[in-house]
mmJSON file of the N, C-alpha and C atoms, coordinates in Angstrom:
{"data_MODEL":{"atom_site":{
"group_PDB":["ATOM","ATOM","ATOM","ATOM","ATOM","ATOM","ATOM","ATOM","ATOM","ATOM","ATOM","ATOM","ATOM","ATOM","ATOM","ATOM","ATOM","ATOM","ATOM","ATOM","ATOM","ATOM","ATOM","ATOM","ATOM","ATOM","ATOM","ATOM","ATOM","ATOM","ATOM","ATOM","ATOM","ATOM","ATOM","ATOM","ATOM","ATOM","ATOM","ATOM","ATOM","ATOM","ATOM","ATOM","ATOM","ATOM","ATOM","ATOM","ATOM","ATOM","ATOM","ATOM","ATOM","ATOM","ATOM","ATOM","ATOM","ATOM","ATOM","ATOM","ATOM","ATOM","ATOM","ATOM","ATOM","ATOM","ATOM","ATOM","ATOM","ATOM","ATOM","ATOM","ATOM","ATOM","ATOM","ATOM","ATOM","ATOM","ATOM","ATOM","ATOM","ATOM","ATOM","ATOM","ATOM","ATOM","ATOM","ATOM","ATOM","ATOM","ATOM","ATOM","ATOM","ATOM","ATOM","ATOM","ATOM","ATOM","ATOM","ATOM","ATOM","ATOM","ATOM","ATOM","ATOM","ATOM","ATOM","ATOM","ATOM","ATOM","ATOM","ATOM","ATOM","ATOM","ATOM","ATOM","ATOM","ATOM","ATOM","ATOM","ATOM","ATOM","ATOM","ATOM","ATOM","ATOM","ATOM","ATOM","ATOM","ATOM","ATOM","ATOM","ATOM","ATOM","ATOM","ATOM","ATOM","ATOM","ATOM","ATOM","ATOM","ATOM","ATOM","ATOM","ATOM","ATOM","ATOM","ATOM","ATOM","ATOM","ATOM","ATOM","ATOM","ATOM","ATOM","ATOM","ATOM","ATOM","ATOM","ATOM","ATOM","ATOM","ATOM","ATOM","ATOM","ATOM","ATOM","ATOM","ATOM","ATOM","ATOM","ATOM","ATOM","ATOM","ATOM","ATOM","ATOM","ATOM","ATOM","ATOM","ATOM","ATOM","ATOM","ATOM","ATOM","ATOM","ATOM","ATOM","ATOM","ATOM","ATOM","ATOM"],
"id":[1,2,3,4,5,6,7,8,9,10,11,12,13,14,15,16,17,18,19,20,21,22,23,24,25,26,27,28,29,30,31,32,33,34,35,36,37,38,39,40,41,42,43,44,45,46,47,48,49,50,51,52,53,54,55,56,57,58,59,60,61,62,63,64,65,66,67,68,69,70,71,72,73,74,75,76,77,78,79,80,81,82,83,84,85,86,87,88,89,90,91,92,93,94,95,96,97,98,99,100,101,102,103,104,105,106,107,108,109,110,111,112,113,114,115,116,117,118,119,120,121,122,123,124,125,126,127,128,129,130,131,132,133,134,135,136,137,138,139,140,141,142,143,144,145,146,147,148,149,150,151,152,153,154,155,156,157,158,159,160,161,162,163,164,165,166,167,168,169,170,171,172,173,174,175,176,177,178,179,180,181,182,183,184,185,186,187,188,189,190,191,192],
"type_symbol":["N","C","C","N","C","C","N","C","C","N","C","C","N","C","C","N","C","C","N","C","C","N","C","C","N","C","C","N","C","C","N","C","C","N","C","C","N","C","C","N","C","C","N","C","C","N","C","C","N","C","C","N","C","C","N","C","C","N","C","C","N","C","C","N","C","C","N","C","C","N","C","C","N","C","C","N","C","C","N","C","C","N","C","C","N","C","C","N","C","C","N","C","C","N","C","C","N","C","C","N","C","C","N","C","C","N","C","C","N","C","C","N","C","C","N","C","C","N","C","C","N","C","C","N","C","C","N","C","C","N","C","C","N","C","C","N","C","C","N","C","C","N","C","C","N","C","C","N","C","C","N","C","C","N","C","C","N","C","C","N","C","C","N","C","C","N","C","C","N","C","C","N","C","C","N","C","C","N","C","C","N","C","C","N","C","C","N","C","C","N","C","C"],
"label_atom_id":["N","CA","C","N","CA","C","N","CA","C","N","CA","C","N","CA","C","N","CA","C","N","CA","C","N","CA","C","N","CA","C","N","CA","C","N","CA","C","N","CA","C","N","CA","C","N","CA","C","N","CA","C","N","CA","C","N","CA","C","N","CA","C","N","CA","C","N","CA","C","N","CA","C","N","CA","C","N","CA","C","N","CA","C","N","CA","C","N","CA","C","N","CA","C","N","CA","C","N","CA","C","N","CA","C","N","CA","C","N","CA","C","N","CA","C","N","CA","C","N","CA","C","N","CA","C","N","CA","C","N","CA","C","N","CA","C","N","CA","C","N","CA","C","N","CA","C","N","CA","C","N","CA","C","N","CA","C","N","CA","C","N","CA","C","N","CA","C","N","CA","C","N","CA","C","N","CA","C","N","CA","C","N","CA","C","N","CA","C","N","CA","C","N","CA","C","N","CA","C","N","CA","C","N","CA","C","N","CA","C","N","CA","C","N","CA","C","N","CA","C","N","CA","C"],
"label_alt_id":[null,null,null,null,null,null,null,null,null,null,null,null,null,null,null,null,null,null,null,null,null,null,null,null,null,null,null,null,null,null,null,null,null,null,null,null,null,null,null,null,null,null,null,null,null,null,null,null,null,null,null,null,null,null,null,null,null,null,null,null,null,null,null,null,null,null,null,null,null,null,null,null,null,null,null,null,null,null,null,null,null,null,null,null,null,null,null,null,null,null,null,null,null,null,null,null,null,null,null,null,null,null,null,null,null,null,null,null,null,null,null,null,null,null,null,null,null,null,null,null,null,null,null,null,null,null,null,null,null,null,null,null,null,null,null,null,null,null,null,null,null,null,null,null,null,null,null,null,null,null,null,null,null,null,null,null,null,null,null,null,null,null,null,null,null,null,null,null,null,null,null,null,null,null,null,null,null,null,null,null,null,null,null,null,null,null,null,null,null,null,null,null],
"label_comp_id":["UNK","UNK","UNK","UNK","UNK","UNK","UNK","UNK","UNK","UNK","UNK","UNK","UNK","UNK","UNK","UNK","UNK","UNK","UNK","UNK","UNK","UNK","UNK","UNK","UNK","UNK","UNK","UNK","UNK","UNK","UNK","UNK","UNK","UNK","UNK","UNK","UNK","UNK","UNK","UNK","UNK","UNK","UNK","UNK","UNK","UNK","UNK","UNK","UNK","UNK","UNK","UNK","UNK","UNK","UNK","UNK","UNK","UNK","UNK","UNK","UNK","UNK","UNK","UNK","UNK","UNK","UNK","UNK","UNK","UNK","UNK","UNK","UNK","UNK","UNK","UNK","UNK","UNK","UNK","UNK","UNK","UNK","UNK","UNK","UNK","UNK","UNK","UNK","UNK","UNK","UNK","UNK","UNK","UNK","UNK","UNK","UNK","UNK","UNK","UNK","UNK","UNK","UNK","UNK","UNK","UNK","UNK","UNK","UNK","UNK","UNK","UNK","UNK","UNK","UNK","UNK","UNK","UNK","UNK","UNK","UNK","UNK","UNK","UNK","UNK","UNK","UNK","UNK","UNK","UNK","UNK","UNK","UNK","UNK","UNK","UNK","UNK","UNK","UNK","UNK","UNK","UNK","UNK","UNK","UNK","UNK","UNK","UNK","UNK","UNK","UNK","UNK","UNK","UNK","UNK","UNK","UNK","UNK","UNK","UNK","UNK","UNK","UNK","UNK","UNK","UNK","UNK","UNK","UNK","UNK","UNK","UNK","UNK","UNK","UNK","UNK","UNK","UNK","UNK","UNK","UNK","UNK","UNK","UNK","UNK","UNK","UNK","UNK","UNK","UNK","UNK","UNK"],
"label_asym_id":["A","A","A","A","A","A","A","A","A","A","A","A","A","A","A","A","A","A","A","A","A","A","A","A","A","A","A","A","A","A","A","A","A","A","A","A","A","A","A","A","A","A","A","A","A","A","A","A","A","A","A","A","A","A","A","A","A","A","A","A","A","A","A","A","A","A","A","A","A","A","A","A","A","A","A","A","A","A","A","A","A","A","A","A","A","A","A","A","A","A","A","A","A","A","A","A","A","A","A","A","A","A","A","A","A","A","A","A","A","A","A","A","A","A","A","A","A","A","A","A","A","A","A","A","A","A","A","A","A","A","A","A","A","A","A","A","A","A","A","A","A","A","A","A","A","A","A","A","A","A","A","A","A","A","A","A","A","A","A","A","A","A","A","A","A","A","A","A","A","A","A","A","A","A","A","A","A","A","A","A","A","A","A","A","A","A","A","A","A","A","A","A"],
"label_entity_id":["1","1","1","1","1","1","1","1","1","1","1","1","1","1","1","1","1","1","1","1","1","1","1","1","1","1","1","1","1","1","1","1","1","1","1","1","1","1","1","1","1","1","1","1","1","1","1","1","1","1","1","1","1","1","1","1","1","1","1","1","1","1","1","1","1","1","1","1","1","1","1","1","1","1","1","1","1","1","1","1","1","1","1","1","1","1","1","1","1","1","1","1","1","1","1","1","1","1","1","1","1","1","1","1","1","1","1","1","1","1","1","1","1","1","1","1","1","1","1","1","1","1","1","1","1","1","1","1","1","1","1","1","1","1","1","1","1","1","1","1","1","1","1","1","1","1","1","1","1","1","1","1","1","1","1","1","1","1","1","1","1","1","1","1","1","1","1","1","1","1","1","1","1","1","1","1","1","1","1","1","1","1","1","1","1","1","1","1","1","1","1","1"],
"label_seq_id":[1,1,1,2,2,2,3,3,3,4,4,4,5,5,5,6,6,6,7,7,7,8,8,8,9,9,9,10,10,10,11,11,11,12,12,12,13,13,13,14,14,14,15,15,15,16,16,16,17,17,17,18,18,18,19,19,19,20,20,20,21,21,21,22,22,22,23,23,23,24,24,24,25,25,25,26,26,26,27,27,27,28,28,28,29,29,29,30,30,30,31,31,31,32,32,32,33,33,33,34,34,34,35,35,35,36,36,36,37,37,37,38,38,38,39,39,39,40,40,40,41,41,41,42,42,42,43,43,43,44,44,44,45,45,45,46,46,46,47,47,47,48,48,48,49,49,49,50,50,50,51,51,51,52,52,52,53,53,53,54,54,54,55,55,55,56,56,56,57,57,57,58,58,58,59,59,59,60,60,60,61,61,61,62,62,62,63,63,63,64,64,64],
"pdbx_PDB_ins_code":[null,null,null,null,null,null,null,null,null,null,null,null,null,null,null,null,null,null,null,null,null,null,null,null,null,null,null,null,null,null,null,null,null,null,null,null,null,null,null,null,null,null,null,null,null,null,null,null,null,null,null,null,null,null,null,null,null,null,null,null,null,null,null,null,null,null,null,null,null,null,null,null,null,null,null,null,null,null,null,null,null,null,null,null,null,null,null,null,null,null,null,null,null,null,null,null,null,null,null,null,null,null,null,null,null,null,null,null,null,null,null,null,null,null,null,null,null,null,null,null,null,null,null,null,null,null,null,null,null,null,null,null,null,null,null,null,null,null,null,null,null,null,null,null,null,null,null,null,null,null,null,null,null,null,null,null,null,null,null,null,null,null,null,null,null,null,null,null,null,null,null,null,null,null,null,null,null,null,null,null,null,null,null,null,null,null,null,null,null,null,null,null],
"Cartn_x":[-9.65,-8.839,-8.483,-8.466,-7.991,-6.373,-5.675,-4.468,-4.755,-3.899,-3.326,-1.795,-1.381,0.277,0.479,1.95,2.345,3.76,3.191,4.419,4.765,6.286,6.667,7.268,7.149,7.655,6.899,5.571,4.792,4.367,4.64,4.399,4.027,3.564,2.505,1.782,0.791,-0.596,0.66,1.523,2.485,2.916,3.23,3.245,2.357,1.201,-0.17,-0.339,-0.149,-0.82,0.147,1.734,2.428,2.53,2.271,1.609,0.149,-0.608,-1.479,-1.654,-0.773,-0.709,0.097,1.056,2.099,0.647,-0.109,-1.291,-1.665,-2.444,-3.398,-2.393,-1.291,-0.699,-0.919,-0.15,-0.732,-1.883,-3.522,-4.197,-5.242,-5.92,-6.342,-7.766,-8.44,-9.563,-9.405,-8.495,-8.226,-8.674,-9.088,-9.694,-8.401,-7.583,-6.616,-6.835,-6.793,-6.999,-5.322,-4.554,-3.203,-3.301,-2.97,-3.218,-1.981,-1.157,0.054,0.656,-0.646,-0.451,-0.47,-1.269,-1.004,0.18,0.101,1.391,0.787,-0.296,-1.187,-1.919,-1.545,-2.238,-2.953,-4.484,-5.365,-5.744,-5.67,-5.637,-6.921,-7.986,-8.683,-8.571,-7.926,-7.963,-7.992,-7.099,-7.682,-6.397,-5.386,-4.193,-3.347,-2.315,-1.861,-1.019,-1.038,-0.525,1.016,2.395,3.445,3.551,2.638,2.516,2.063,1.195,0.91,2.383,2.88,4.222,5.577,5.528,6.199,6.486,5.117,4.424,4.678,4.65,4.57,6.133,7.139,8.742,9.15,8.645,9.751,8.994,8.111,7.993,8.702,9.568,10.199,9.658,8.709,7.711,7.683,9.007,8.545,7.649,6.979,6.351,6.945,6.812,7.418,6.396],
"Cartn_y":[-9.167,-9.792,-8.734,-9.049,-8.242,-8.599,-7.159,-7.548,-6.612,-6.761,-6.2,-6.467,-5.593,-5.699,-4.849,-5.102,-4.246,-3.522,-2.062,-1.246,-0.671,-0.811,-0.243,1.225,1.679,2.573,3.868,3.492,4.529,5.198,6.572,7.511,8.832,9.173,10.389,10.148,11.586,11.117,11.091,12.374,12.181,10.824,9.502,8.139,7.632,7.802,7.292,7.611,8.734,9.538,9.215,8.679,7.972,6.527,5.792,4.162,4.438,5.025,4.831,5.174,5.978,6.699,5.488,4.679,3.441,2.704,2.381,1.329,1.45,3.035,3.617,3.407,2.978,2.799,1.228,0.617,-0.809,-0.915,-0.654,-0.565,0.289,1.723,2.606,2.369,1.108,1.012,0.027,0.296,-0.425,0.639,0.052,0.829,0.832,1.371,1.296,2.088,1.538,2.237,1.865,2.885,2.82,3.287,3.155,3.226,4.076,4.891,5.218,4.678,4.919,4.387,3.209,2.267,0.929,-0.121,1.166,0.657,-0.153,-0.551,-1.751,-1.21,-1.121,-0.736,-1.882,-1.83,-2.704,-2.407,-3.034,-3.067,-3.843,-3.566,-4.113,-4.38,-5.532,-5.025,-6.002,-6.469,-7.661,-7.79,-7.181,-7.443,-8.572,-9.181,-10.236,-9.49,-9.902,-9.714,-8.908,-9.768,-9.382,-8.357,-7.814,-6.521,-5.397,-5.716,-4.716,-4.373,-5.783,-5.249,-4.414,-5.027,-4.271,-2.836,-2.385,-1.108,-0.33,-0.946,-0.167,-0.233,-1.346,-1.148,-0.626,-0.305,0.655,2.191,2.632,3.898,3.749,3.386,3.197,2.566,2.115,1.891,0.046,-0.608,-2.176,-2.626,-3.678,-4.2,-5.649,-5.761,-6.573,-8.141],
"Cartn_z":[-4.404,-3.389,-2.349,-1.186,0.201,0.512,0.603,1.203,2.267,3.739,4.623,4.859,4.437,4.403,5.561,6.597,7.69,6.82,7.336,6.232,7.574,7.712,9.378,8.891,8.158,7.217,7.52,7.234,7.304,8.276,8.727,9.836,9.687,8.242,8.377,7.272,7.191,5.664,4.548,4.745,3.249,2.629,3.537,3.556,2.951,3.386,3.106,1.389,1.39,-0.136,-0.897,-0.856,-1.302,-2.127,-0.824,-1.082,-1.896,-1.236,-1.843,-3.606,-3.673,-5.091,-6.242,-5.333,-5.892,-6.467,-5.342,-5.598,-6.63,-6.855,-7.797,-9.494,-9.367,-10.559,-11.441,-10.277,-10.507,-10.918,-9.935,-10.193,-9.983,-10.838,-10.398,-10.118,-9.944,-8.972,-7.536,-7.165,-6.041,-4.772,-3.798,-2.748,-1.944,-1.396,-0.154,0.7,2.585,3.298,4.396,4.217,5.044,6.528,7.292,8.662,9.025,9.506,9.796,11.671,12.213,13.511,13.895,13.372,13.049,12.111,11.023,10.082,9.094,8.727,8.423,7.086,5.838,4.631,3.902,4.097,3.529,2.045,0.931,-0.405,-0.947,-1.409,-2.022,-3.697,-4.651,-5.676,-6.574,-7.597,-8.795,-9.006,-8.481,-8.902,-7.725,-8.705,-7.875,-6.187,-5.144,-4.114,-4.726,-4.902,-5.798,-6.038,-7.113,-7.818,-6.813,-5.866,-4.935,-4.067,-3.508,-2.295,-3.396,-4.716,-5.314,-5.472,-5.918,-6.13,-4.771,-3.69,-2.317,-2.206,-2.195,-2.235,-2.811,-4.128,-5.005,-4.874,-4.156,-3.486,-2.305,-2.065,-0.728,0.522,0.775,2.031,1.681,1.795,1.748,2.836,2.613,3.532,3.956,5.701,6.177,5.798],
"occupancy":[1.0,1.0,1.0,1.0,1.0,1.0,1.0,1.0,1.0,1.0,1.0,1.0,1.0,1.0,1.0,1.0,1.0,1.0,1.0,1.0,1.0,1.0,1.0,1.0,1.0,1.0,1.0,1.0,1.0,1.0,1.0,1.0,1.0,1.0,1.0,1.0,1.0,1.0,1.0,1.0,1.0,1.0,1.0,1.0,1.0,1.0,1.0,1.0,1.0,1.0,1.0,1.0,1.0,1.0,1.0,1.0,1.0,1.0,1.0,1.0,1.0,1.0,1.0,1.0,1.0,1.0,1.0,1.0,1.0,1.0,1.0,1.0,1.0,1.0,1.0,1.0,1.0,1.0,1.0,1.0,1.0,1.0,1.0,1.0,1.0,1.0,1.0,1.0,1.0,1.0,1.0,1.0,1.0,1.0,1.0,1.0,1.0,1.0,1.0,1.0,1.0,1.0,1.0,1.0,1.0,1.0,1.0,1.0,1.0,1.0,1.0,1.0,1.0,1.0,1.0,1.0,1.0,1.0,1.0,1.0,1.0,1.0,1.0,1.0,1.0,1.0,1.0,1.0,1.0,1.0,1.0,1.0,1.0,1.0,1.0,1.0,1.0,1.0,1.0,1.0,1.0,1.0,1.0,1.0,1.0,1.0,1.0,1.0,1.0,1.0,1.0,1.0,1.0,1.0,1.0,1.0,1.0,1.0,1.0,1.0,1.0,1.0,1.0,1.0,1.0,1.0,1.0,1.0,1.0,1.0,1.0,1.0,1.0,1.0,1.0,1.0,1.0,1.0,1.0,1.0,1.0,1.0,1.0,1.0,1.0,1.0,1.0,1.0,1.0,1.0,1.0,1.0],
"B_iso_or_equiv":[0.0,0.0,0.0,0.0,0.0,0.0,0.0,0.0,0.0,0.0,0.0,0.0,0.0,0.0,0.0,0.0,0.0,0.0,0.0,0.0,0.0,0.0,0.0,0.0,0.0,0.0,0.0,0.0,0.0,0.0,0.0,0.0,0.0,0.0,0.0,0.0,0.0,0.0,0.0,0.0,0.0,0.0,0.0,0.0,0.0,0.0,0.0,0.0,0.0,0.0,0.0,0.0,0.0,0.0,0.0,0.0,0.0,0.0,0.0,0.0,0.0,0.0,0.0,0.0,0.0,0.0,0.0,0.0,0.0,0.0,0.0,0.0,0.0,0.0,0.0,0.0,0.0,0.0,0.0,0.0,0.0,0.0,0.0,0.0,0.0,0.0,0.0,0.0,0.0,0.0,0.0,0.0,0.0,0.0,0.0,0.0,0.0,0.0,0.0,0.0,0.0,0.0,0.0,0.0,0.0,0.0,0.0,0.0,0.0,0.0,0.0,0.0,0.0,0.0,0.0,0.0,0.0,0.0,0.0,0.0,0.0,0.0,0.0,0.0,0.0,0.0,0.0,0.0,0.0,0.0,0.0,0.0,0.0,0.0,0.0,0.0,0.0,0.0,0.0,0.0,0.0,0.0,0.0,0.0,0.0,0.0,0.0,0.0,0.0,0.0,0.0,0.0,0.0,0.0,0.0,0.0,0.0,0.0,0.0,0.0,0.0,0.0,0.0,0.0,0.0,0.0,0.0,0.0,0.0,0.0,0.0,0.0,0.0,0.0,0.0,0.0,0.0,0.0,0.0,0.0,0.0,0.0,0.0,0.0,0.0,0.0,0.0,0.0,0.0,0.0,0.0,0.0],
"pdbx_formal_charge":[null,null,null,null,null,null,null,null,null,null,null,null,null,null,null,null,null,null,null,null,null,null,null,null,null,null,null,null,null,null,null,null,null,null,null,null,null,null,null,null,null,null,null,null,null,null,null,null,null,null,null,null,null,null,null,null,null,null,null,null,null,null,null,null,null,null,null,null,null,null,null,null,null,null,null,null,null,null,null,null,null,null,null,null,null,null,null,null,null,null,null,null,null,null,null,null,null,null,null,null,null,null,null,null,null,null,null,null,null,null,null,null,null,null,null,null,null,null,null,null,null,null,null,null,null,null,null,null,null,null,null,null,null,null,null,null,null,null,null,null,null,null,null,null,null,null,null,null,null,null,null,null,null,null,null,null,null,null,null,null,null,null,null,null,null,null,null,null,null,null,null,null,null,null,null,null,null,null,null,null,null,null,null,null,null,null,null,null,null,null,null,null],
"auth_seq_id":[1,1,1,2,2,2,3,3,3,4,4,4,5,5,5,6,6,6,7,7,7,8,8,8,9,9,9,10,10,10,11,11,11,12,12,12,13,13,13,14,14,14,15,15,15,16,16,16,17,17,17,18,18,18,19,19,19,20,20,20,21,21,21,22,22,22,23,23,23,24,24,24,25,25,25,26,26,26,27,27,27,28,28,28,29,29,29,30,30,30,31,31,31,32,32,32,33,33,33,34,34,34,35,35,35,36,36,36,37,37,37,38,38,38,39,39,39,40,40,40,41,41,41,42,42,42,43,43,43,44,44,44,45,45,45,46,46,46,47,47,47,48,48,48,49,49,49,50,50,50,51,51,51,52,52,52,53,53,53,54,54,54,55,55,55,56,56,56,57,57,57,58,58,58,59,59,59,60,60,60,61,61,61,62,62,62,63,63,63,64,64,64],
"auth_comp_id":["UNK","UNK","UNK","UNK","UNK","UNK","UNK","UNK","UNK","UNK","UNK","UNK","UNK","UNK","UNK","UNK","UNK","UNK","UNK","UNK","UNK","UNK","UNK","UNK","UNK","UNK","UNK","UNK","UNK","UNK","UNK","UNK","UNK","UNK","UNK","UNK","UNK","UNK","UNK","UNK","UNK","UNK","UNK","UNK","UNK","UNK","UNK","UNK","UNK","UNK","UNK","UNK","UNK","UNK","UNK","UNK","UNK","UNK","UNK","UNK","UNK","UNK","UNK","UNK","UNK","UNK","UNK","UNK","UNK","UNK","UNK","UNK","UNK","UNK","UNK","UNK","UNK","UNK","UNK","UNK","UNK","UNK","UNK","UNK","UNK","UNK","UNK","UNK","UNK","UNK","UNK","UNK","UNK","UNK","UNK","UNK","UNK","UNK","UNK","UNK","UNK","UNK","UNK","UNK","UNK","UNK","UNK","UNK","UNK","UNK","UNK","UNK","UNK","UNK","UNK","UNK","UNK","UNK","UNK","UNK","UNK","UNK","UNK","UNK","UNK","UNK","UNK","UNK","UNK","UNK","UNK","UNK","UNK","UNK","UNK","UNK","UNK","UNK","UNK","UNK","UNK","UNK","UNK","UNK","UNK","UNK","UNK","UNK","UNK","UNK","UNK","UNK","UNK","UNK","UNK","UNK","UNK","UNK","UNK","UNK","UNK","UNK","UNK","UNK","UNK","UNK","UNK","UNK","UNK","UNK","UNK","UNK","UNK","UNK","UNK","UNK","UNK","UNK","UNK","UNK","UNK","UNK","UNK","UNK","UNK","UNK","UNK","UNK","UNK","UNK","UNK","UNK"],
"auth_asym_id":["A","A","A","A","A","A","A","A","A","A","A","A","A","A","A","A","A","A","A","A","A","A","A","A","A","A","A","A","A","A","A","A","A","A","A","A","A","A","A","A","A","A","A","A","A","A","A","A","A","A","A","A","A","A","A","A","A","A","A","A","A","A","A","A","A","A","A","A","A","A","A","A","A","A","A","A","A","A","A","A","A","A","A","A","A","A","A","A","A","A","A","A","A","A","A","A","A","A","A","A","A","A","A","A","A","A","A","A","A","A","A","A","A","A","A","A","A","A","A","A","A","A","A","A","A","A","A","A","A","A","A","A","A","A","A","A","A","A","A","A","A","A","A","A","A","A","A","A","A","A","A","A","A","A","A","A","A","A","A","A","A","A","A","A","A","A","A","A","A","A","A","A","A","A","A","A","A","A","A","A","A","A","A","A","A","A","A","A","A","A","A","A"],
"auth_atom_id":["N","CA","C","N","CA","C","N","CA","C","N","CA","C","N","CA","C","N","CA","C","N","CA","C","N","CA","C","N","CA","C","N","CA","C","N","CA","C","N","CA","C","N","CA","C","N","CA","C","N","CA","C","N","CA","C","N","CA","C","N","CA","C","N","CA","C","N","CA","C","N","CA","C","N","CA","C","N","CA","C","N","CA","C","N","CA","C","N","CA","C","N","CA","C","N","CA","C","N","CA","C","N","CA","C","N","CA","C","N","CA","C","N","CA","C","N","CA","C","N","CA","C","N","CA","C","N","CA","C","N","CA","C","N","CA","C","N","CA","C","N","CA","C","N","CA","C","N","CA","C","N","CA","C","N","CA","C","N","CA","C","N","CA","C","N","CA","C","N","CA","C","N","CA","C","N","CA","C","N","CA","C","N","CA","C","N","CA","C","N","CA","C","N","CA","C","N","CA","C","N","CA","C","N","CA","C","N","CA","C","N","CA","C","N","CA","C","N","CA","C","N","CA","C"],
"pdbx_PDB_model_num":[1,1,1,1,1,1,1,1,1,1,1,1,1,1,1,1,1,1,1,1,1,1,1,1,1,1,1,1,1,1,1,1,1,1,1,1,1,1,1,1,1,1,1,1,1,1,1,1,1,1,1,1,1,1,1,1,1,1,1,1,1,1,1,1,1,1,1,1,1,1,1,1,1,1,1,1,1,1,1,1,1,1,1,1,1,1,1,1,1,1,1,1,1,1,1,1,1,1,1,1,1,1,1,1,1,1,1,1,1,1,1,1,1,1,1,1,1,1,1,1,1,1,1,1,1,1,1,1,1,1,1,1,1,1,1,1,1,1,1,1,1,1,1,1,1,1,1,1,1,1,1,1,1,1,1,1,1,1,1,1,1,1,1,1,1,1,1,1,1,1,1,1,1,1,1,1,1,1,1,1,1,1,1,1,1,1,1,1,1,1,1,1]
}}}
């Protein structure tokens, strides 16, 4: 499944390597590509949507 979530949160790689690391917990074959200038972290993965915005809110970076 494809998510693109808008994380207004995110504004450098440290952000990025953050979320992305939340993802890799949930699920550690998920592809994520976070954008910081866009704000826009695309999630490729098997896990329900939920569990992904979770994973990214409780690293601090909710998504709108």
């Amino acid at each position: 499944m494809a998510l693109q979530l808008k994380v207004p949160d995110i504004a450098c790689a440290a952000c990025v390597d953050t979320v992305t690391q939340a993802v890799k917990r949930v699920d550690p074959t998920a592809e994520v590509n976070a954008d910081p200038k866009t704000k826009l972290v695309k999630v490729e993965t098997q896990q329900p949507e939920t569990a992904i915005r979770e994973a990214i809110a409780n690293a601090g970076y909710p998504a709108s």
